[in-house]
N, C-alpha and C positions, 0 to 999 in steps of 0.2 A: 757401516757408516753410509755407501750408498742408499743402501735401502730404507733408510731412516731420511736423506732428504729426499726421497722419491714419494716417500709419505707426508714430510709437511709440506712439498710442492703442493701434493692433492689436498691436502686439508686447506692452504691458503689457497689453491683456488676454489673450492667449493665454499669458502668465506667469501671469497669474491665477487663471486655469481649471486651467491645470496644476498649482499648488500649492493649491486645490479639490480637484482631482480625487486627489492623492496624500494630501490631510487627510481626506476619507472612506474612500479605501483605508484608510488606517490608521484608521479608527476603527472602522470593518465587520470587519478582521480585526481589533483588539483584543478587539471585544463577541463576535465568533464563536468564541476562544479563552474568554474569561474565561465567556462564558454557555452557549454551547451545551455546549462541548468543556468545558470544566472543571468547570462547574455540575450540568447535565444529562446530563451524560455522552455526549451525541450527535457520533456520530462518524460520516457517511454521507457520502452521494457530495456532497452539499451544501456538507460542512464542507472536503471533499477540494477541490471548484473552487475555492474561496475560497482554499484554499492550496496549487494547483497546483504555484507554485514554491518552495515550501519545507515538505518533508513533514517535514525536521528541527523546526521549529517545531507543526508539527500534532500531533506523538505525542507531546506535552507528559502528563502524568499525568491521569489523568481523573479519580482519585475523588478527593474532597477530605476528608479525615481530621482532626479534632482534636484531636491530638496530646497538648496541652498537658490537654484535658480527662478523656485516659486516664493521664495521666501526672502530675499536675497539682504544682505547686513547690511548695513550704513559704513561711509569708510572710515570713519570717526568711532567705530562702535568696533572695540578694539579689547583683547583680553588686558587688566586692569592686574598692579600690581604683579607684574612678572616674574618671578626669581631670574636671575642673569646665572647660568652655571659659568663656570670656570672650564677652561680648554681641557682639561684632565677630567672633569666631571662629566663633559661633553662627550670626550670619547668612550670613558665610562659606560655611559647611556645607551652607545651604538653599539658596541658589546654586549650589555646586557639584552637589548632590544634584539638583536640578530639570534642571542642563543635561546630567548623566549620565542622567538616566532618560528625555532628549527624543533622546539621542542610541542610548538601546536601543532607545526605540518605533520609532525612524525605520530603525533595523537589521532590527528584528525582524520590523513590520507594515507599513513600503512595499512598494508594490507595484512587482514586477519592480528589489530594490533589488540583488543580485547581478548584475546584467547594465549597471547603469547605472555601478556600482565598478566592473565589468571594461571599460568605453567608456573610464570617469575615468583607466583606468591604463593603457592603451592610449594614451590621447592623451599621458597622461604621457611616456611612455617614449619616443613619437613626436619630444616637444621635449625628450626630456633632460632632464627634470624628475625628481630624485632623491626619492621621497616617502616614502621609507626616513629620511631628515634633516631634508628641510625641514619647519619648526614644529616638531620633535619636542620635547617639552615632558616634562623629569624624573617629574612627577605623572601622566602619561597611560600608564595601563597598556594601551591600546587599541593603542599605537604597537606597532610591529614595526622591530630591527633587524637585518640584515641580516651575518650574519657572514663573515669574512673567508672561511671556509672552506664557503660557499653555506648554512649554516644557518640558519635565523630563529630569533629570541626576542623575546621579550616586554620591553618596556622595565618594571624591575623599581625604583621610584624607595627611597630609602632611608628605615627607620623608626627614625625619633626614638627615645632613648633612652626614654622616659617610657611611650611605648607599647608597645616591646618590656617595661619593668617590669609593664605593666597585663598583658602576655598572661600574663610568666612569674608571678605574683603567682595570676592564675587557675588554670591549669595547676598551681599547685602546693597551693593549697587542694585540687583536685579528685584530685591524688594524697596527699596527706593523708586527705580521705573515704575512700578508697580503702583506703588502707593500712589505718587503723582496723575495716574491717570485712574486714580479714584478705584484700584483694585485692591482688595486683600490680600494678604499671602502669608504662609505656615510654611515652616519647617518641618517634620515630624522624622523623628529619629524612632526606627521602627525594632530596634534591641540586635540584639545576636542573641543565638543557644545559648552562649553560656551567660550562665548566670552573674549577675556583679557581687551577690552577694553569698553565691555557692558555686565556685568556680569549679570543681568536679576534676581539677588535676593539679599536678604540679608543675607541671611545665611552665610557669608563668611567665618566664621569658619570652615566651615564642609567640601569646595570646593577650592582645594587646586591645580587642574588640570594646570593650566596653571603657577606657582609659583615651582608648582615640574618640568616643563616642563622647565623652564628658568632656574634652577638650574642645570640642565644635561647640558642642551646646553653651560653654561656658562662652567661646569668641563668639558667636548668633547675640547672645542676650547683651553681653556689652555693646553689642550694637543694633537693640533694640529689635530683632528680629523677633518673630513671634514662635518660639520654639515649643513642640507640642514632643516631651519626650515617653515613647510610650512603655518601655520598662515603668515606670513610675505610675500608669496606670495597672499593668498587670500587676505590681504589686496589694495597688490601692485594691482592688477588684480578688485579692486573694488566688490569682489564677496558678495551678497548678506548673512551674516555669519549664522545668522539662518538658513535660508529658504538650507543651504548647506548640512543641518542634516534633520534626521528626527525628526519628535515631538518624537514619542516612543521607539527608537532606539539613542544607542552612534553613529551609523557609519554614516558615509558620508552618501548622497545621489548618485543613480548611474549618473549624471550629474558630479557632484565633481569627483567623482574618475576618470570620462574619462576626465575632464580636468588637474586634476594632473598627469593624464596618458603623457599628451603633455607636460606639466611643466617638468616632468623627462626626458621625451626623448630631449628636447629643451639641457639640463645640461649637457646629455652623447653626445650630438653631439658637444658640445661646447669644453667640457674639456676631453675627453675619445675618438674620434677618431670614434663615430659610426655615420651611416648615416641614421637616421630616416627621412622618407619623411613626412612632414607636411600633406598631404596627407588624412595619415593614421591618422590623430589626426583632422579635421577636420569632423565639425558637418556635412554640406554637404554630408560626405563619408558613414553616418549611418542613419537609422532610428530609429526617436525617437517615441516613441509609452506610451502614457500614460494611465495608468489602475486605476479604482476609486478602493478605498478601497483592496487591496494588500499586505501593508507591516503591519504587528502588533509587534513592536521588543518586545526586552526581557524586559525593563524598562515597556513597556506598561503592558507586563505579567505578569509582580511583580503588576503594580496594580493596576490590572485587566480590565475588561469590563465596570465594573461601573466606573473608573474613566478616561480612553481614549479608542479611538476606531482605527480601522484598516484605516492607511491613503496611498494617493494615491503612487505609484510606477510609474517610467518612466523607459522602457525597451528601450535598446541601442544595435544593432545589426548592424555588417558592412554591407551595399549596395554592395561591390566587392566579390568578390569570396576570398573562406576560406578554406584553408585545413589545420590541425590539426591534431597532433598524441599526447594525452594525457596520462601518467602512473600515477597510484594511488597505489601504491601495498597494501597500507594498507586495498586497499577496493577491490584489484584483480579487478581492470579498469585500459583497454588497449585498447584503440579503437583511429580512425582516424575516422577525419569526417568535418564537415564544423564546425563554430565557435557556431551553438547553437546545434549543435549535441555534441560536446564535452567540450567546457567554458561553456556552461548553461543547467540547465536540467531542458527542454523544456516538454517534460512528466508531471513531478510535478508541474511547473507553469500552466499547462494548466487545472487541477486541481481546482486551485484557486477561477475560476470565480466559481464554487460552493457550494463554502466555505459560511457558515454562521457565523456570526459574532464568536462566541464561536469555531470554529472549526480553528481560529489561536492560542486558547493556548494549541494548542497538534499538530500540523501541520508545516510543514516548510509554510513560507511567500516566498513573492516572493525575498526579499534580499539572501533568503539560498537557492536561486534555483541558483546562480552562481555555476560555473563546478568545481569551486574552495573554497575547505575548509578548516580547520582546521587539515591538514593532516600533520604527519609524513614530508611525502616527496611527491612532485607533479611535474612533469618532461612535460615541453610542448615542442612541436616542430612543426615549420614554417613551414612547407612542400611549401610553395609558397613565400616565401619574396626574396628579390637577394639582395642590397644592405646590408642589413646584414645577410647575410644569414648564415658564420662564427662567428657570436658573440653570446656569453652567456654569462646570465648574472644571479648569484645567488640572489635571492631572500629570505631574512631573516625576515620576517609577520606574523602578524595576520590577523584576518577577516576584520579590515578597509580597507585592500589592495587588497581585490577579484576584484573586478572592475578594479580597477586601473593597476594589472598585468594580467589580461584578454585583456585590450585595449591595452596596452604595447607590450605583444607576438603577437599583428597585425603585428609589419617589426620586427622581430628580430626571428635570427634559431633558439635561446633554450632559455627557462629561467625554471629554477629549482627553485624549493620553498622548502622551509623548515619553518614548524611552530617548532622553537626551541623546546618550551614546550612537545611538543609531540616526537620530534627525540633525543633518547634514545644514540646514539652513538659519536662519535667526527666529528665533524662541518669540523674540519679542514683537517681528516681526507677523508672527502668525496671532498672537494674542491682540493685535492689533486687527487682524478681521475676524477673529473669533470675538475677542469683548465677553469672557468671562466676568463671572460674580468673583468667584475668589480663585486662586490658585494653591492650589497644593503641592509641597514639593517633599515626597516621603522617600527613603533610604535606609537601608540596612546599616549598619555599622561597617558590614564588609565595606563598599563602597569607597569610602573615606577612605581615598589616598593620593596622592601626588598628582596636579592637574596633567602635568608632563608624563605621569607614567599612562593614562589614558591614550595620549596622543603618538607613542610609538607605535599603537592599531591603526591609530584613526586619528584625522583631523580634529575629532569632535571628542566632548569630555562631559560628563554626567556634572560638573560641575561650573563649568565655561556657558554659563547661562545668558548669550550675547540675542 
């Protein structure tokens, strides 16, 4: 009996040490991100060991911007139709909120935490253990299922009527501002993987993408919002609806996105007054160039090398002469250059060819080698187009839209992007010294959910368009 608690003394404390040793990893890289790297902008070989295995993590944005103080709200200009939660829903939310954000730290800042998921799912797979189903919980957007036809997606949970009222209710005061000071603006609901009308699983409960997607659309159009949904062109256009995503990735493929690139310019030239030359939207105009094993998205990364691998990438470059002036200020990039000197960073994909399998889940792939990311604020300019040389157009995105606003700023003088999420300041504020033609505001299906569930990150909401 002695010697039996002299053994689990040792065992509990060598549990002990270990969850020690993995609660200062994570606290050394959180303060190395948030002070050195974010604060002081220090980015050396130092910042580099600390984050050996995940460089995706390290080239986080260095400079830190006050958005809101360039930009700053009116006090009267206030989020609109607010759901009031109840003291129990409230508490609710700071629960749920604390064990989301223990569950990023623990993603983001363990140490060696991609290699310990690929052991977890390895042993998995050893006993048969399905981790595609078990516990899969409606609310957990972190889940991944696993489609009939080898696809992954994102468990997509359904939004309540009230909060689909709160987006569209937003959404359309901010096309009203709009409208009043003589601007256009779109909607454009950019689909999900799965399909609406070949869903590829049973799981239907848990997949909810395209059902939250028609709910918006339906509240936008009763309220006269100009809604551009584009499942309904892919269809129209016959495009092949899988093979238009990637297996391991939510986003479009970059074929997709340069053909929605011509789907939207076809819209503005129709009903907006711009003169996009077809030109520029034809296949002929670009070289397509396909790369074997290149993209490894985030779905695949959740789970992991043992259950998909890195699939092929088709790189889309214009054949005519390009000149580009790009701003990033969040990341202090300012350069002029041709379209993969500035849209694509040509450096990092070139990279890739020697990447081995394991070095996409800490690496950018080639979809995050687009010039354009998840930024703040991202300011391009035509230095060669004539036809619209005078046209801007604000861009309101996420990352399904890199490609597709990289082919786009081929004929047009400016287009501005704002990833709402990230810009801290008033939207309408800034549209007011920019003086856009139209404004575009495109979104994934994912996107669409709860203004409040954005705001336990951040102040700011992809749909809170003040």
């Amino acid at each position: 009996m002695e010697k039996k608690t002299k053994i689990e003394k040792v065992i509990i404390g060598i549990c002990i040490a270990i969850l020690i040793f993995f609660t200062v990893t994570i606290g050394v890289r959180f303060l190395t991100r948030q002070i050195l790297i974010k604060h002081f902008k220090i980015n050396n070989a130092f910042t580099e060991f600390i984050w050996f295995d995940n460089s995706l993590i390290q080239d986080s944005n260095i400079f830190q911007i006050n958005w809101e103080d360039l930009y700053p709200f009116d006090n009267i200009d206030t989020p609109i139709n607010r759901h009031t939660d109840s003291y129990i829903e409230k508490f609710s939310n700071i629960v749920f909120s604390i064990k989301n954000k223990l569950e990023i730290y623990s993603k983001d800042f363990l140490f060696g935490y991609n290699q310990l998921v690929f052991y977890a799912k390895n042993y998995d797979n050893l006993i048969g253990w399905n981790t595609s189903l078990v516990g899969l919980n409606p609310s957990d957007t972190a889940k991944i299922i696993h489609l009939d036809n080898g696809y992954l997606t994102y468990v997509e949970p359904y939004v309540e009527e009230k909060d689909i009222i709160n987006i569209a209710n937003n959404v359309t005061e901010f096309k009203n501002y709009l409208n009043d000071n003589g601007i256009d603006f779109y909607y454009i609901n950019a689909g999900s993987k799965v399909c609406p009308y070949d869903k590829q699983t049973s799981l239907t409960n848990y997949e909810f993408s395209n059902e939250n997607g028609d709910n918006l659309i339906n509240a936008l159009s009763e309220r006269n919002v100009n809604v551009i949904d584009m499942r309904d062109y892919m269809i129209k256009d016959n495009l092949d609806w899988y093979n238009s995503y990637y297996i391991t990735d939510h986003h479009w493929k970059t074929e997709t996105g340069f053909w929605a690139a011509g789907v939207i310019a076809e819209l503005l030239n129709r009903n907006n007054g711009f003169k996009f030359d077809k030109y520029y939207f034809s296949k002929s105009s670009y070289e397509f160039t396909n790369y074997k094993k290149y993209v490894f998205g985030a779905q695949g990364r959740t789970t992991t090398l043992i259950e998909s691998k890195p699939e092929d990438y088709t790189k889309i470059v214009p054949l005519f002469n390009t000149n580009f002036s790009i701003s990033v200020p969040s990341k202090g990039i300012d350069k002029t250059g041709t379209y993969s000197e500035t849209l694509f960073e040509e450096e990092d994909f070139l990279q890739i060819k020697n990447y081995i399998d394991k070095d996409f889940l800490i690496k950018k792939d080639a979809y995050e080698c687009a010039g354009i990311s998840n930024d703040a604020l991202t300011i391009i300019k035509n230095n060669n187009t004539t036809a619209n040389k005078d046209k801007k157009i604000l861009m309101l995105q996420d990352s399904f839209s890199w490609y597709l606003t990289s082919y786009l700023a081929c004929d047009v003088g400016e287009i501005d992007i704002i990833y709402p999420e990230a810009f801290t300041g008033s939207i309408k504020k800034y549209i007011e010294k920019m003086q856009p033609d139209v404004v575009i505001m495109i979104m994934c299906e994912r996107n669409i959910r709860p203004i409040e569930e954005y705001r336990e990150n951040s102040h700011t909401a992809l749909f809170d368009l003040r």
